[in-house]
C-alpha positions as CSV (number, residue, x, y, z in Angstrom):
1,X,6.6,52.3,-15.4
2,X,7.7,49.9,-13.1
3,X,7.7,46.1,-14.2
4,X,5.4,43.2,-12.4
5,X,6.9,40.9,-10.7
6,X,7.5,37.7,-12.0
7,X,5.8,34.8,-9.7
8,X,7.3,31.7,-8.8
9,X,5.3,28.4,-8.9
10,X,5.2,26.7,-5.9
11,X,7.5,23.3,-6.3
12,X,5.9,20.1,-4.7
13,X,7.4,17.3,-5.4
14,X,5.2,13.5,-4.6
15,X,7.3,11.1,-3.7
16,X,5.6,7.5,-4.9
17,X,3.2,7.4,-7.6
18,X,0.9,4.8,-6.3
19,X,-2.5,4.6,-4.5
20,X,-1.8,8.0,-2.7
21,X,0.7,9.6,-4.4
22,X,-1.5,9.5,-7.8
23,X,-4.8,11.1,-6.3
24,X,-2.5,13.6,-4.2
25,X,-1.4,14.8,-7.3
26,X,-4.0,15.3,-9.0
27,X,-5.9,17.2,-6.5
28,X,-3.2,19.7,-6.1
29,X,-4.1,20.8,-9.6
30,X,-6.4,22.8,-8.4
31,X,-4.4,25.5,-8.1
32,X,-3.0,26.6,-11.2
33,X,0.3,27.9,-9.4
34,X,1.3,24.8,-8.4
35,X,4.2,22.9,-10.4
36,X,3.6,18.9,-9.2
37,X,6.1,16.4,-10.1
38,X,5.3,12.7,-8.9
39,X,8.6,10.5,-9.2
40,X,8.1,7.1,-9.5
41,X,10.5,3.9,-10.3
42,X,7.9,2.5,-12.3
43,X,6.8,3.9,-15.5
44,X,3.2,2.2,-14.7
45,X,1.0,2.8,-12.1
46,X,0.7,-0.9,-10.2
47,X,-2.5,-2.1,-9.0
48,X,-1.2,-3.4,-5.7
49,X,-4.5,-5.0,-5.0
50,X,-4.4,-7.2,-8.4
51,X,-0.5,-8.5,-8.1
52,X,-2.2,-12.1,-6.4
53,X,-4.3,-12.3,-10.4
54,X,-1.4,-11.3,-12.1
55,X,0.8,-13.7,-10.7
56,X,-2.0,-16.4,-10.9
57,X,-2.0,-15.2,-15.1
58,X,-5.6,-14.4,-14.2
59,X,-5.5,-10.6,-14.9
60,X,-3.6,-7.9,-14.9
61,X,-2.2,-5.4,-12.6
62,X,-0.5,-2.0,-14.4
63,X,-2.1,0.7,-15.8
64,X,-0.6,3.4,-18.4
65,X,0.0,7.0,-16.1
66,X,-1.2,8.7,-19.2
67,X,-4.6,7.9,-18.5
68,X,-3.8,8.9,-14.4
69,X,-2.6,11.9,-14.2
70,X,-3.8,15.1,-14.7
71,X,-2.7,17.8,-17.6
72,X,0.6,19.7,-16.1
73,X,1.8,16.9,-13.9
74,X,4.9,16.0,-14.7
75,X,6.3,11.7,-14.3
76,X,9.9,11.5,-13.7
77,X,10.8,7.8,-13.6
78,X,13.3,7.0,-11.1
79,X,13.8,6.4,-7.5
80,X,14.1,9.2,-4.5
81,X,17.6,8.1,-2.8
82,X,17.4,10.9,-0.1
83,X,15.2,14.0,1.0
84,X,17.7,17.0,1.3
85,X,16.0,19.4,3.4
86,X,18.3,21.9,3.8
87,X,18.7,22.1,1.0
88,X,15.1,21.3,-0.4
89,X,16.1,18.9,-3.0
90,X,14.8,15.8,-3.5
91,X,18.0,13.6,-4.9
92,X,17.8,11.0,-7.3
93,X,19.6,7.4,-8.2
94,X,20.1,8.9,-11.1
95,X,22.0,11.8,-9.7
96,X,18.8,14.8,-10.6
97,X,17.9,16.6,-7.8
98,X,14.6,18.1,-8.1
99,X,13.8,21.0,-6.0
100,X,11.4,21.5,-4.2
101,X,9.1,23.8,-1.9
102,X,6.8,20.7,-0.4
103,X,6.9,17.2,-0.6
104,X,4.6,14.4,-0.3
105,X,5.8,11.2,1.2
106,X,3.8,8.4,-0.6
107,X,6.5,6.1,-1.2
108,X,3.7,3.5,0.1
109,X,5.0,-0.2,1.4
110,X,7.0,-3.0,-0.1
111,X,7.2,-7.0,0.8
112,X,8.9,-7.9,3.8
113,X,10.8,-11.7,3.4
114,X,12.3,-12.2,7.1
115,X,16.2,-12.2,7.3
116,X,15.5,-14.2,10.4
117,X,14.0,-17.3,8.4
118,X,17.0,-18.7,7.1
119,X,16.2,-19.8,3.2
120,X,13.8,-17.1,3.0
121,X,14.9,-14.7,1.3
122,X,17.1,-17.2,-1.1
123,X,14.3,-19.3,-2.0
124,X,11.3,-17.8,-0.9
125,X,9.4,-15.3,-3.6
126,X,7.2,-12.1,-2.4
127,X,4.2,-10.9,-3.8
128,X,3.3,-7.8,-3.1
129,X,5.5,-5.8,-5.8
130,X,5.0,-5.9,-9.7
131,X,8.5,-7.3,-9.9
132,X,8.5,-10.3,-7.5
133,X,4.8,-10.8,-8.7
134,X,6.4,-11.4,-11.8
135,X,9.2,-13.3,-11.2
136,X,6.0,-15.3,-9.4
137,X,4.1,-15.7,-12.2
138,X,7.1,-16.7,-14.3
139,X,8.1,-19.5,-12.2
140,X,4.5,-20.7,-12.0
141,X,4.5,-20.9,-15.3
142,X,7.4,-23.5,-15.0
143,X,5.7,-25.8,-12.7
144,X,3.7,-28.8,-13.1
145,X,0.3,-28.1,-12.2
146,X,0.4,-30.9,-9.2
147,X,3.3,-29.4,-7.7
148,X,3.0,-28.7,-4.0
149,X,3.1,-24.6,-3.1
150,X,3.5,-23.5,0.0
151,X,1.7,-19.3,1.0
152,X,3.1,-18.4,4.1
153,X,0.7,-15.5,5.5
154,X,-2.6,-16.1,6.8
155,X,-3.9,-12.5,6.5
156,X,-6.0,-11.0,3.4
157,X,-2.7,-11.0,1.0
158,X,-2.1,-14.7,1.7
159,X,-5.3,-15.6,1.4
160,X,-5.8,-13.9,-1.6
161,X,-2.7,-15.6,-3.5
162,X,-3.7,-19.4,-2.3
163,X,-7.4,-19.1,-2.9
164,X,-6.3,-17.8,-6.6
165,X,-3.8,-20.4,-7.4
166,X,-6.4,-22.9,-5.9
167,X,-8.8,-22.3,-8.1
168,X,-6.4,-22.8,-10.9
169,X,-6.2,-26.5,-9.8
170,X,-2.9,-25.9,-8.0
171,X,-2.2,-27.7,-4.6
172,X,-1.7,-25.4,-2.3
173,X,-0.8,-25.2,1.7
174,X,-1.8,-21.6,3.1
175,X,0.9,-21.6,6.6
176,X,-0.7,-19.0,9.0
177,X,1.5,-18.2,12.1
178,X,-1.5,-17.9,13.8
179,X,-4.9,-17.8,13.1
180,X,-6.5,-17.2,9.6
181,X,-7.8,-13.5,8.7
182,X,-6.9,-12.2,12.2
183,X,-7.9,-9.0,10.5
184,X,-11.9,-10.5,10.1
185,X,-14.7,-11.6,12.4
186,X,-15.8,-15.1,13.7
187,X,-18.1,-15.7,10.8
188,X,-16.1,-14.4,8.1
189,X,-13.0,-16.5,9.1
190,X,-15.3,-19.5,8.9
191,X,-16.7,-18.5,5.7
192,X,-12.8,-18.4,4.6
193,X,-12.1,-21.6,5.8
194,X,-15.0,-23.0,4.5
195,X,-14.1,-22.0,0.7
196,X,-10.5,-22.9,1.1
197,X,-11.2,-26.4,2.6
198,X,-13.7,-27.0,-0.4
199,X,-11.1,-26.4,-3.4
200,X,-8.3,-28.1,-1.2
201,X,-6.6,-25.7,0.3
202,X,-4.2,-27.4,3.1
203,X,-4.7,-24.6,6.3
204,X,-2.4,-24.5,9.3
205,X,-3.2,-22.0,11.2
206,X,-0.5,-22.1,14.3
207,X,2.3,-23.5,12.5
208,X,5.5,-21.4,11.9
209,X,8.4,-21.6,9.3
210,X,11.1,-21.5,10.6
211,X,13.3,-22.0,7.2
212,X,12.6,-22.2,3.3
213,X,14.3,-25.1,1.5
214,X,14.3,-25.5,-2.2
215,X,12.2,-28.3,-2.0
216,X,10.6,-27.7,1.2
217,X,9.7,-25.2,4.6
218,X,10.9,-26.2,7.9
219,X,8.6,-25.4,10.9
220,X,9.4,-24.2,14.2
221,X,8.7,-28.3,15.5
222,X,11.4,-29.3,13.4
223,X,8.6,-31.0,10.9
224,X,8.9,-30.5,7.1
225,X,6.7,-30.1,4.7
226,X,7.6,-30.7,0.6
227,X,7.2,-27.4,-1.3
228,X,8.8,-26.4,-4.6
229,X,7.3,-23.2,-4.5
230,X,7.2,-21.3,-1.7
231,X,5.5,-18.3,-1.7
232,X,6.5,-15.3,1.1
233,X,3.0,-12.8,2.1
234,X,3.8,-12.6,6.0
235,X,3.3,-8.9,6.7
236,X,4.7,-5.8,4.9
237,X,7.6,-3.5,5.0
238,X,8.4,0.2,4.0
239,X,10.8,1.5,2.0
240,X,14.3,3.2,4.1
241,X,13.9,7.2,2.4
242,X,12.9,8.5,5.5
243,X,15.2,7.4,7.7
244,X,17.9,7.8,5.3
245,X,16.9,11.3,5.1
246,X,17.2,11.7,9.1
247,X,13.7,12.0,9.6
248,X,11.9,10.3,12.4
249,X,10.5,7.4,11.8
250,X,8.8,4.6,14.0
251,X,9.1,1.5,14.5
252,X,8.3,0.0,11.0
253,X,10.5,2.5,9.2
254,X,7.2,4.8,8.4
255,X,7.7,9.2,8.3
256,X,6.3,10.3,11.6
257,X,4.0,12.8,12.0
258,X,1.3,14.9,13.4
259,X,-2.3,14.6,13.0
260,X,-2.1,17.1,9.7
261,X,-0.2,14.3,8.0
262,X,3.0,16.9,8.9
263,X,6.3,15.5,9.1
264,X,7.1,16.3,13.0
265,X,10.5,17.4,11.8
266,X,10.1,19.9,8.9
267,X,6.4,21.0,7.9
268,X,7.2,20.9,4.1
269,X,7.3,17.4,4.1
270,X,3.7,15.9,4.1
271,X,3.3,11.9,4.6
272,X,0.4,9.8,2.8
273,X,-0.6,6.5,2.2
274,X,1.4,3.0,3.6
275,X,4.4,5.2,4.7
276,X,2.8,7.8,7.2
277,X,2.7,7.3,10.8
278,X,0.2,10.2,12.2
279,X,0.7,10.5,16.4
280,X,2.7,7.4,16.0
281,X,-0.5,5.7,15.2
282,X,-0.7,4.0,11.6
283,X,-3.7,3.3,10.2
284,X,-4.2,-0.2,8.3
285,X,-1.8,-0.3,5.1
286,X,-4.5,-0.4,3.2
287,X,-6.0,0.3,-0.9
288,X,-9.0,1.9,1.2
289,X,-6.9,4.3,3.1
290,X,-4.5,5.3,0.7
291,X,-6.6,7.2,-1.5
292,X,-8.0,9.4,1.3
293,X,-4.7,9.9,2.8
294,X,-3.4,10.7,-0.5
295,X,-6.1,13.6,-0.3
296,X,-5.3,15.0,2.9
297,X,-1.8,15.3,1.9
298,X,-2.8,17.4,-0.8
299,X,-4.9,19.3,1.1
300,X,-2.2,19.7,4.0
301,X,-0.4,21.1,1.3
302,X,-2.7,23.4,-0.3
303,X,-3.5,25.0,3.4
304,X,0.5,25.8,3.5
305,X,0.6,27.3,0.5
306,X,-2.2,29.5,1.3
307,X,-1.3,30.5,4.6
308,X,-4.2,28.4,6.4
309,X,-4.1,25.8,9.5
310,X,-4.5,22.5,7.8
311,X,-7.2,20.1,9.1
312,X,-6.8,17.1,10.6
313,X,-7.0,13.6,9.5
314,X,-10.6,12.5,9.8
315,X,-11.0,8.8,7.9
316,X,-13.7,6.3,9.0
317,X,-13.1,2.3,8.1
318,X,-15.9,0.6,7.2
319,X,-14.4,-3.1,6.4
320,X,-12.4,-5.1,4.2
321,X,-12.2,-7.7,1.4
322,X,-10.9,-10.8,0.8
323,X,-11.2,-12.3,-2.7
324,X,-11.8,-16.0,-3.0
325,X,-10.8,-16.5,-6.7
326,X,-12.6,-15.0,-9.7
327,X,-16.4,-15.8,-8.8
328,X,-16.2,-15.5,-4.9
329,X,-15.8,-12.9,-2.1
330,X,-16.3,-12.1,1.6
331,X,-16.5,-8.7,2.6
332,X,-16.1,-8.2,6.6
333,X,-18.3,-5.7,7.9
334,X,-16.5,-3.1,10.5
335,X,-17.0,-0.3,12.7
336,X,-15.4,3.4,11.8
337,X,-12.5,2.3,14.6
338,X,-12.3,-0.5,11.8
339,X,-12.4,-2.9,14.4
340,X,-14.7,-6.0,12.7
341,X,-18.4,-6.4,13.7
342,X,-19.8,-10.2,13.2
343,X,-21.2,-9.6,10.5
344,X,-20.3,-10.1,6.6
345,X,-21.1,-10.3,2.5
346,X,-20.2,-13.5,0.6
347,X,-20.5,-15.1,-2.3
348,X,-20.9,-13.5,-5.4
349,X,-22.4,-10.7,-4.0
350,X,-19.2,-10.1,-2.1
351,X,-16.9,-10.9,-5.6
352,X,-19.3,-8.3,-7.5
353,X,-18.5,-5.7,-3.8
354,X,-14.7,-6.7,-4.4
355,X,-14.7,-5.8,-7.8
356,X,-15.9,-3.0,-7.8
357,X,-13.8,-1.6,-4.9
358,X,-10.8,-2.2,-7.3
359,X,-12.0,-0.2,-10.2
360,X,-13.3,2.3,-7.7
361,X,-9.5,3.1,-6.4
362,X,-8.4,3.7,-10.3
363,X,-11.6,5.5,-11.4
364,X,-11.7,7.7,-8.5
365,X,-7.9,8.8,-9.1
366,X,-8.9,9.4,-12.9
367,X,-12.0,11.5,-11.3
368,X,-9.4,13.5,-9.3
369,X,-7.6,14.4,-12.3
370,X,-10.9,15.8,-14.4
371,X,-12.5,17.3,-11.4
372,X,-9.8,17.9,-8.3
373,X,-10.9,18.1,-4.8
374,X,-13.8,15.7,-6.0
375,X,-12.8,12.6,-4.3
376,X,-14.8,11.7,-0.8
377,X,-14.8,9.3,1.9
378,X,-16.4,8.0,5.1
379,X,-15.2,10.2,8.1
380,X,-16.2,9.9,11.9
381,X,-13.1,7.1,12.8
382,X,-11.2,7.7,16.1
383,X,-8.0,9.2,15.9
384,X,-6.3,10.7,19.1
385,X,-8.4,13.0,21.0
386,X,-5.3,15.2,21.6
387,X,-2.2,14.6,19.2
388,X,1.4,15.1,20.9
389,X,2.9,18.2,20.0
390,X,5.1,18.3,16.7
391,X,8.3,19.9,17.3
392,X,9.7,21.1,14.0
393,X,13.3,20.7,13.8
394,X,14.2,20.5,10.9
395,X,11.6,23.3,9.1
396,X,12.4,25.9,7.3
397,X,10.6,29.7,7.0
């Protein structure tokens, strides 16, 4: 009597347990031969879209993983130093290597504090990672409540940290670059400006920085303005695994890859979130995408394992939102292209909108983990009639 034949989970390894990376894994548990590992460098899930209440000491921003992730998957704190593909490893600071038979790239973004701004990055503190949020919050915390802060960043970050601290009775100067919520429509920037003009909010909206003082920011007309905080939310970054992996990458740093969400160098390694680059076409680094992404990852994956053509990215926008302290909001109304219409939600209506978009981004990850394949969104946005080819140099059989 001959013996069965033992069978071999399939490995996949999620790179980033954040937005995407969380909900990814979680839906791939819905195949029970599937043996998910998510490494992470936190051992908390971070609630990017909180870090601007946190550091303001008006909420907080982490959540235990316990309560995330679903039964079986597996949290290995650390941080991915490179993608072996060769030999299918994914190697680890600490010096683990975890094999694997697919990965998913949701290593999502990070702050970005010009090397180009002199003083920036010395004396300039970021935002948009638990750890600078709160080395933030700390240093507020030090601070005489009159004390001039400078927010460089006019988009919904920015906005976000100086309409916060404003309501806290802080004095604040919100330094644009160039216009204020480029991302938003004529009447929701006004409604923006509005708020932010009422609770004192100093708004330059063409000046630059050219350096960050100790004491003070430097603009590009040689003016100075006192600051003894200055605050760094100008745009984004990504983290360097990619290309340190000698995949292709674009411009920004982010994995490129096809339309499936496929790396266009090895079709084992699936992108999602912040970090994917589709056609060469990103979509907005965004809470709202993420999840979504995070789901067609998991889904890219789940066709490879079963032998089946993986579909396509299909994600519709339908807006964003900017909070205005604790009580107000303005959500910008948008077209599927996500390209804003003139038309928005205020108020406390739009606080009450922003809210519960937040707990909606947790919840529906927790929903993902009791029921997986569960999670939905709006589809119908444009995405390139016909995607490039993806040559696949680096895949294995």
């Amino acid at each position: 009597m001959s013996t069965p034949a033992r069978h071999t989970p399939n490995k996949v390894v999620v790179i980033g347990g954040g937005y995407a990376g969380a909900l990814a894994a979680n839906r791939l548990r819905i195949r029970t031969d599937v043996d998910i590992t998510v490494v992470n460098s936190r051992p908390e899930f971070v609630e990017r879209v909180r870090l601007h209440q946190f550091a303001a000491g008006t909420g907080e921003a982490t959540v235990d993983y316990g309560t995330l992730l679903g039964e079986g998957v597996r949290l290995v704190v650390d941080s991915a130093t490179r993608i072996d593909t060769a030999a299918r490893t994914v190697r680890l600071a600490s010096g683990r290597a975890l094999d694997y038979d697919h990965v998913i790239y949701a290593v999502g973004s990070t702050g970005a504090i010009p090397s180009s701004v002199p003083g920036a990055a010395e004396f300039a503190l970021g935002i948009a990672e638990l750890e600078s949020a709160r080395r933030l919050r700390a240093r507020l915390e030090e601070l005489p409540l009159d004390a001039p802060v400078t927010v460089v960043g006019g988009g919904l970050t920015g906005i976000e940290t100086a309409a916060e601290l404003a309501e806290r009775g802080r004095a604040i100067t919100l330094v644009c670059g160039r216009i204020l919520a480029p991302s938003f429509g004529a009447r929701g920037r006004r409604a923006v400006a509005k708020w932010l003009s009422r609770h004192g909010v100093v708004v330059l909206e063409a000046a630059v920085v050219s350096e960050v003082r100790p004491d003070a920011v430097v603009f590009a007309d040689g003016t100075a303005r006192a600051s003894a905080l200055t605050i760094w939310a100008g745009g984004f970054g990504v983290p360097e695994l990619a290309a340190a992996s000698g995949l292709r990458t674009d411009a920004l740093g982010r994995l490129l890859t096809d339309e499936t969400l496929t790396s266009v160098d090895d079709d084992r390694i699936v992108a999602a979130g912040d970090a994917a680059s589709p056609s060469g076409r990103p979509l907005r680094m965004s809470c709202y995408a993420a999840g979504p992404l995070g789901a067609q990852a998991a889904d890219t994956v789940l066709s490879r394992i079963a032998g089946t053509e993986p579909a396509m990215i299909d994600l519709a926008f339908s807006g964003a939102c900017v909070s205005l302290g604790r009580r107000t909001a303005v959500r910008q109304l948008a077209r599927k292209d996500d390209h804003p219409v003139n038309a928005y939600v205020g108020g406390r209506v739009g606080a009450a909108i922003k809210e519960a978009t937040c707990k909606f981004a947790v919840s529906r990850i927790r929903r993902e983990a009791r029921k997986p394949t569960s999670a939905m969104w709006l589809k119908g946005g444009s995405r390139p009639e016909q995607p490039a080819p993806a040559p696949r140099g680096a895949a294995s059989p």
